[in-house]
N, C-alpha and C positions, 0 to 999 in steps of 0.2 A: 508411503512415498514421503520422503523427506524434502523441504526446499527451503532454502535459505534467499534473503532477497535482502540486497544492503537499502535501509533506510535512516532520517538522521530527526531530530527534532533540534529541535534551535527556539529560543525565547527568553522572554522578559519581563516579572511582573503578572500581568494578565494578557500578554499577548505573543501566545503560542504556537508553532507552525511545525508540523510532521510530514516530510515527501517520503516515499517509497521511492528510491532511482531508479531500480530496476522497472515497475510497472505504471511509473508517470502516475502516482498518486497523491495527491495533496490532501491536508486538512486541518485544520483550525479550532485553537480553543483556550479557553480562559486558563488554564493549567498544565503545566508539565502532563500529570497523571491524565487528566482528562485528554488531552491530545494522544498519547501512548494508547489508551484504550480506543478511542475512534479511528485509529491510523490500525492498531493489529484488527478491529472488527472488518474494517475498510478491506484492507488484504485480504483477511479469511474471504471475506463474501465473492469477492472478485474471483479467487483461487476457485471458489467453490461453484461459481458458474461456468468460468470457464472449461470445468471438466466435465462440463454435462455436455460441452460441444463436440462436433467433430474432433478427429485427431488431427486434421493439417488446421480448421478452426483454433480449436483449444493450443496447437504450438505456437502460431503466432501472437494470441494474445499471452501465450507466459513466456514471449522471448523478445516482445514491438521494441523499439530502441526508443529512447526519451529522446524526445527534442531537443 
């Protein structure tokens, strides 16, 4: 199963910021690279529990609308 989820990183220096839009995810870090790597860990881990849930479970959380 393939999915695609738009997110963006934005920074400056040493202060770094990664959201996921699609799944309201944020995260923070001294470096481009460094935020890139905890924002796709972040998604994976998320992804990867929410398929352990229900199916009306598990659809909600990979479709909640961001605030």
């Amino acid at each position: 199963m393939s999915m695609v989820f738009r997110c963006i990183i934005r920074g400056q220096r040493d202060q770094w910021e990664g959201i996921c839009l699609d799944l309201d995810i944020a995260v923070y870090g001294a470096s481009l690279k460094e935020v890139e790597a905890t924002l796709t860990h972040s998604v994976q881990t998320y992804v990867e529990d929410a398929m352990k849930e229900t199916p009306d479970q598990r659809d909600k959380l990979l479709s909640r609308q961001v605030p």
